[in-house]
C-alpha positions as CSV (number, residue, x, y, z in Angstrom):
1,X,12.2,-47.5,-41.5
2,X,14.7,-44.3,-42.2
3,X,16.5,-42.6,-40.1
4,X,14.4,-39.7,-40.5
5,X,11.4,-41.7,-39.1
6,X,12.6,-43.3,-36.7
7,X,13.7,-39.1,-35.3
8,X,10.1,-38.2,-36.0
9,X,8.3,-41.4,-34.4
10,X,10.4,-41.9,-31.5
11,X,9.7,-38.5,-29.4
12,X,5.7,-39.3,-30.6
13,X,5.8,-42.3,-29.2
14,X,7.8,-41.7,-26.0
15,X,5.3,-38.1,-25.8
16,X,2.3,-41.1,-26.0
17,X,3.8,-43.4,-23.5
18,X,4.4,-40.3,-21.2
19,X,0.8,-39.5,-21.4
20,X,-0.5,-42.8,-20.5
21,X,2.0,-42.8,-17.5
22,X,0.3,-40.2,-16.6
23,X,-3.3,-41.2,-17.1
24,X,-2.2,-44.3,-14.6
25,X,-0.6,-42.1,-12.1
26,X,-4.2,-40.0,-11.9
27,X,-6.1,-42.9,-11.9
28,X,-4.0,-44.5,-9.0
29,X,-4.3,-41.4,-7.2
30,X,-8.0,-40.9,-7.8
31,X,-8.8,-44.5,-6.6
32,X,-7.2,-44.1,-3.1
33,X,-8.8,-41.2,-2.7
34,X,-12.1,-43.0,-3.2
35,X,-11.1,-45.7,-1.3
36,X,-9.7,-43.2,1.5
37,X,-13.5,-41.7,1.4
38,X,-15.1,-42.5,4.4
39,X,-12.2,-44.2,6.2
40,X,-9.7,-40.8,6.5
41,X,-11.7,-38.0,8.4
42,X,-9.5,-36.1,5.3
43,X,-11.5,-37.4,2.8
44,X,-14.7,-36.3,2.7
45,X,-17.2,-38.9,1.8
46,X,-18.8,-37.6,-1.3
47,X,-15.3,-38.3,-3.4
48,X,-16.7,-41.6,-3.7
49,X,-20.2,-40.1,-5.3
50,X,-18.4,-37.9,-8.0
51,X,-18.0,-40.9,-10.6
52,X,-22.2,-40.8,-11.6
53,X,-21.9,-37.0,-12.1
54,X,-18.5,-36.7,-13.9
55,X,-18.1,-38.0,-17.0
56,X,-14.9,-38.4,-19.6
57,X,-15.2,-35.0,-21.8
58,X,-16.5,-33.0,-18.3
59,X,-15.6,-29.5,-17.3
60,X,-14.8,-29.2,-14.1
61,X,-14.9,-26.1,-10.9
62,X,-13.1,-27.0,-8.3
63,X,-13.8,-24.0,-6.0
64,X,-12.1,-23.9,-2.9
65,X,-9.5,-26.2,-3.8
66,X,-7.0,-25.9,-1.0
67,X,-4.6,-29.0,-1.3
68,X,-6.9,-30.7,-4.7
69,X,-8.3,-33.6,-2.8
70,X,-11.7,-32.7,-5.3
71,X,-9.5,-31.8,-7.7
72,X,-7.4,-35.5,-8.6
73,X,-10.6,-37.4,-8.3
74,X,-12.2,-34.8,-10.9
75,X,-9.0,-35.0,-13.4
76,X,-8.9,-38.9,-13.6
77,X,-12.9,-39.0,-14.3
78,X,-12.6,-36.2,-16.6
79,X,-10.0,-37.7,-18.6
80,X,-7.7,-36.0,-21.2
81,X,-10.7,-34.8,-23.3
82,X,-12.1,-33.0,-20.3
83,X,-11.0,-29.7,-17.9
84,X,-10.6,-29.3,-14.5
85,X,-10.2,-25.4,-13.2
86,X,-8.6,-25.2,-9.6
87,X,-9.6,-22.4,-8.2
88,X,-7.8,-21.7,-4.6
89,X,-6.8,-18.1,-3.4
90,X,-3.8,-18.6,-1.1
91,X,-0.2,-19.0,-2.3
92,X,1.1,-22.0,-0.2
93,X,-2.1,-24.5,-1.5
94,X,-2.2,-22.8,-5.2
95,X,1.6,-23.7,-5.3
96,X,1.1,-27.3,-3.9
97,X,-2.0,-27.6,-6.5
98,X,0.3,-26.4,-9.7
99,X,3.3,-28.5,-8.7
100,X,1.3,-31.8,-7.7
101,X,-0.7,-31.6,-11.1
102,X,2.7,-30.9,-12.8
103,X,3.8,-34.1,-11.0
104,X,1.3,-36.6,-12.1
105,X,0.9,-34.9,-15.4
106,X,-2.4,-33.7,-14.9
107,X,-2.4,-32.1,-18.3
108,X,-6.2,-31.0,-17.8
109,X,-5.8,-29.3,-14.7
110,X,-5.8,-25.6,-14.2
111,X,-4.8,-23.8,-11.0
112,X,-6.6,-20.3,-10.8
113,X,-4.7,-17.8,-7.7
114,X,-8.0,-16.3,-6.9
115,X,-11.0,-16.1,-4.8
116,X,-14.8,-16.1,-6.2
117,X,-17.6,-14.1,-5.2
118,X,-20.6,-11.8,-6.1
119,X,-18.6,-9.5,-8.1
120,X,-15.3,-9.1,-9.4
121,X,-12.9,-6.7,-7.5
122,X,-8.9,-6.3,-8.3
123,X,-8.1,-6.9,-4.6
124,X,-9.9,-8.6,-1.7
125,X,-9.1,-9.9,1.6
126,X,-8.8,-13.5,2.3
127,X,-8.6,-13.5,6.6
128,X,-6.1,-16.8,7.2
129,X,-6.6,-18.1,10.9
130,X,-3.8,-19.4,12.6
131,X,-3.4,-22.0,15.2
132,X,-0.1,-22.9,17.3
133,X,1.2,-20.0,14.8
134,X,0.4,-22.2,11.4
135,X,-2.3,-21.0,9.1
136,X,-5.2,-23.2,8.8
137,X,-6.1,-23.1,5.0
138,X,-9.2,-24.7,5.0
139,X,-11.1,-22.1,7.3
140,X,-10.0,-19.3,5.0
141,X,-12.6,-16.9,4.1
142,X,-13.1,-14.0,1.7
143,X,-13.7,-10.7,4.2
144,X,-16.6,-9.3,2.0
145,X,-19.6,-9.3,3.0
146,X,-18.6,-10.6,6.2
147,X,-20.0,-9.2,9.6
148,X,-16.6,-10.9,11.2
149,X,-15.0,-14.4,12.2
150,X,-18.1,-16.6,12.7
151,X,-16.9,-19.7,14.1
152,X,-13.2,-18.8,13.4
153,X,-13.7,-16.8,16.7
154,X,-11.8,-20.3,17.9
155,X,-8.6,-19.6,16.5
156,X,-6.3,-17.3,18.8
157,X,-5.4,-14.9,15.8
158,X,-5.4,-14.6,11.7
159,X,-4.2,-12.7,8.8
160,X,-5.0,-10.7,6.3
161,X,-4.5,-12.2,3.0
162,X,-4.4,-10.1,-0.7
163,X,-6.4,-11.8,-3.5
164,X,-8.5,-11.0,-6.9
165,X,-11.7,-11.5,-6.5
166,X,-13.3,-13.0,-10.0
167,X,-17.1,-14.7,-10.7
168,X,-17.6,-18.2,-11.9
169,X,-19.2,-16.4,-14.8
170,X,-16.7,-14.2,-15.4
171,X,-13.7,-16.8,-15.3
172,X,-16.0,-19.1,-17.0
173,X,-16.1,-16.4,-20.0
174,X,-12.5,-15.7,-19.9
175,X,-11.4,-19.1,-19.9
176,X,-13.8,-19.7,-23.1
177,X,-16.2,-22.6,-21.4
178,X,-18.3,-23.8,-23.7
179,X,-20.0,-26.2,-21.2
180,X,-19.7,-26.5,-17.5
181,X,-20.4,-29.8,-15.9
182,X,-20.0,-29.4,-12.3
183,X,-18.7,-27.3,-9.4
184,X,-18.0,-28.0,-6.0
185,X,-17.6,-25.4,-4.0
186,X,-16.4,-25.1,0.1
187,X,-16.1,-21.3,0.4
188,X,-16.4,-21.2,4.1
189,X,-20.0,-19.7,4.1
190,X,-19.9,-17.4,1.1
191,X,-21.5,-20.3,-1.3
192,X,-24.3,-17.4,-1.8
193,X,-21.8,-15.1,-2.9
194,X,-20.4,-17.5,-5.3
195,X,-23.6,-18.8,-6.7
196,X,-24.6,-15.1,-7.1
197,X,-21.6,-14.6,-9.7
198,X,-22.7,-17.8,-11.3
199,X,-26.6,-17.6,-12.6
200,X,-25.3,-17.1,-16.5
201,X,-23.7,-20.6,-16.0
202,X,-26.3,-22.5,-14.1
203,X,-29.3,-21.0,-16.7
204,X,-26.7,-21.7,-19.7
205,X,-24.9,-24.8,-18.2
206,X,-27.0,-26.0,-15.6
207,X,-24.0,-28.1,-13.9
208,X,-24.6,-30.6,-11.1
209,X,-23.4,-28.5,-7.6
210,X,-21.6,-29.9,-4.7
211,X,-21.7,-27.7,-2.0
212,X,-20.6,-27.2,1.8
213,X,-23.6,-25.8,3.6
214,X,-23.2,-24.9,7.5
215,X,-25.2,-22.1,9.1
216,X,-22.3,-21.7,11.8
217,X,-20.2,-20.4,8.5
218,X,-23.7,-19.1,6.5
219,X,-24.0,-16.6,9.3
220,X,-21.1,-14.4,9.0
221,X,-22.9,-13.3,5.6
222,X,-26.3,-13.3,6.5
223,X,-27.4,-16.1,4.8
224,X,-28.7,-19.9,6.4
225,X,-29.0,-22.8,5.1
226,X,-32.5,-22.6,4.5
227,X,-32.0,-19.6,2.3
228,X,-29.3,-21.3,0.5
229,X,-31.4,-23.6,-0.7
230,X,-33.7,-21.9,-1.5
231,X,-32.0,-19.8,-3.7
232,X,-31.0,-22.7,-5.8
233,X,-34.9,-24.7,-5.8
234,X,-36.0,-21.2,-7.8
235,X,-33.2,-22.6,-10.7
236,X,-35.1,-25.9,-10.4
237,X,-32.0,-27.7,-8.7
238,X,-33.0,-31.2,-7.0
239,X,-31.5,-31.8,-3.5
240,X,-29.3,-34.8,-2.6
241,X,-26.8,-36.2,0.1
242,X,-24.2,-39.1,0.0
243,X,-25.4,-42.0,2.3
244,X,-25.7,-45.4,2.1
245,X,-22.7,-45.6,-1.1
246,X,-25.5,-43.4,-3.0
247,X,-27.0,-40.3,-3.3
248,X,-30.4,-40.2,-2.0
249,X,-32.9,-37.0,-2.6
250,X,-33.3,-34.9,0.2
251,X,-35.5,-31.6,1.1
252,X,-33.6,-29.9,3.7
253,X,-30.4,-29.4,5.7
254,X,-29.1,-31.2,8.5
255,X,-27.1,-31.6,11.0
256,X,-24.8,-34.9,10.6
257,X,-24.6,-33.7,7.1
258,X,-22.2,-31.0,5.6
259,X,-22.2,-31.7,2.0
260,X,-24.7,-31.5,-0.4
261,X,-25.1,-31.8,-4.0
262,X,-27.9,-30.0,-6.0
263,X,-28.6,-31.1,-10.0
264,X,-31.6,-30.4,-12.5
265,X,-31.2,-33.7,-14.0
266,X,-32.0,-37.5,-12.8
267,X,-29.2,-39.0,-10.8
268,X,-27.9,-42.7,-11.7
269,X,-25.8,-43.1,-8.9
270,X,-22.9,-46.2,-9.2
């Protein structure tokens, strides 16, 4: 082997090596979330149901993103031959979300600044409650369409918060998506909204949907759950929830359940 060679081969293969580094730091991270599911009150129990819906090659919406716990798991299953678009509106988690993924070499992961909604505007207003003066990310919500706090009425004061507003269709078209596989979205009760800026994608793509659905949050924009999903039987979506290490069909809402996921095609749960 020449010199030469050996210059152009080396930074190839150390470039490899670094990427399946990386694939093994995702992986790791992805498994203790899994395992995590159902034993941390952090991890929600439906991480452990993403692997029969997310395959290697998958495009990804992680909607609501906040610190990525959606958005690891999604990356590993994905793989390097799929996408994963993070999609969280505040600075402090959007930071944590770019400099994590930059950290375990989440080459497929991108972090979108913005909120999603019915329509597109060049500025909303994210309302950030606060407790013991922190913000508390995850009960962020976007301020239109809102008839006021809802069930944030807890919290002793918040914030206003400047964002874009984009659709799933829009960024969808932006980004170039040629298939969408899935989105989960926890948008604090404005899942109607968001689902409203995504009908090209579900009649085009028709992606498997795993959704937060609470009528204490549906309220503040006139929508219940009932409604909800309704809205998403008239696309032909089936109805399931995680129980029992499996998802199991469903027809309606309830209370000891906040998740649920909505697809057109047969599940084969693992």
């Amino acid at each position: 082997m020449t010199d030469t060679s050996m210059r152009r081969n080396g930074p190839i293969r150390a470039q490899s090596g670094g990427r399946r580094h990386a694939r093994v730091r995702v992986a790791s991270v992805a498994l203790a979330l899994r395992w995590a599911s159902g034993r941390w009150p952090f991890v929600e129990d439906e991480v452990a149901g993403l692997r029969p819906l997310v395959r290697p090659g998958a495009v990804c919406l992680d909607v609501g993103a906040e610190y990525g716990l959606y958005t690891w798991s999604l990356s590993a299953l994905a793989g390097p031959s799929g996408a994963v678009h993070s999609v969280e509106p505040l600075h402090g988690p959007a930071q944590w979300l770019r400099t994590t993924a930059a950290a375990l070499g989440c080459d497929n992961v991108t972090v979108h600044r913005t909120a999603l909604g019915e329509r597109a505007q060049r500025q909303g207003t994210m309302s950030v409650p606060r407790r013991r003066l922190l913000p508390v990310h995850g009960r962020a919500y976007l301020t239109e369409g809102a008839s006021g706090p809802g069930p944030n009425v807890e919290f002793t004061g918040s914030r206003p918060v400047a964002t874009p507003v984009r659709t799933v269709d829009g960024l969808c078209h932006h980004m170039g998506l040629d298939r969408v596989d899935f989105i989960k979205a926890d948008v604090e009760g404005a899942e109607a909204a968001v689902l409203s800026g995504a009908r090209n994608t579900l009649l085009r793509h028709r992606p498997a949907l795993l959704l937060e659905i609470e009528d204490r949050h549906l309220a503040k924009y006139g929508m219940n759950a009932t409604g909800l999903v309704g809205r998403l039987g008239e696309f032909d979506y089936g109805m399931y929830r995680w129980r029992n290490r499996g998802w199991e069909p469903v027809t309606e809402v309830t209370d000891d359940c906040r998740n649920y996921l909505f697809t057109a095609r047969p599940i084969h749960s693992s």
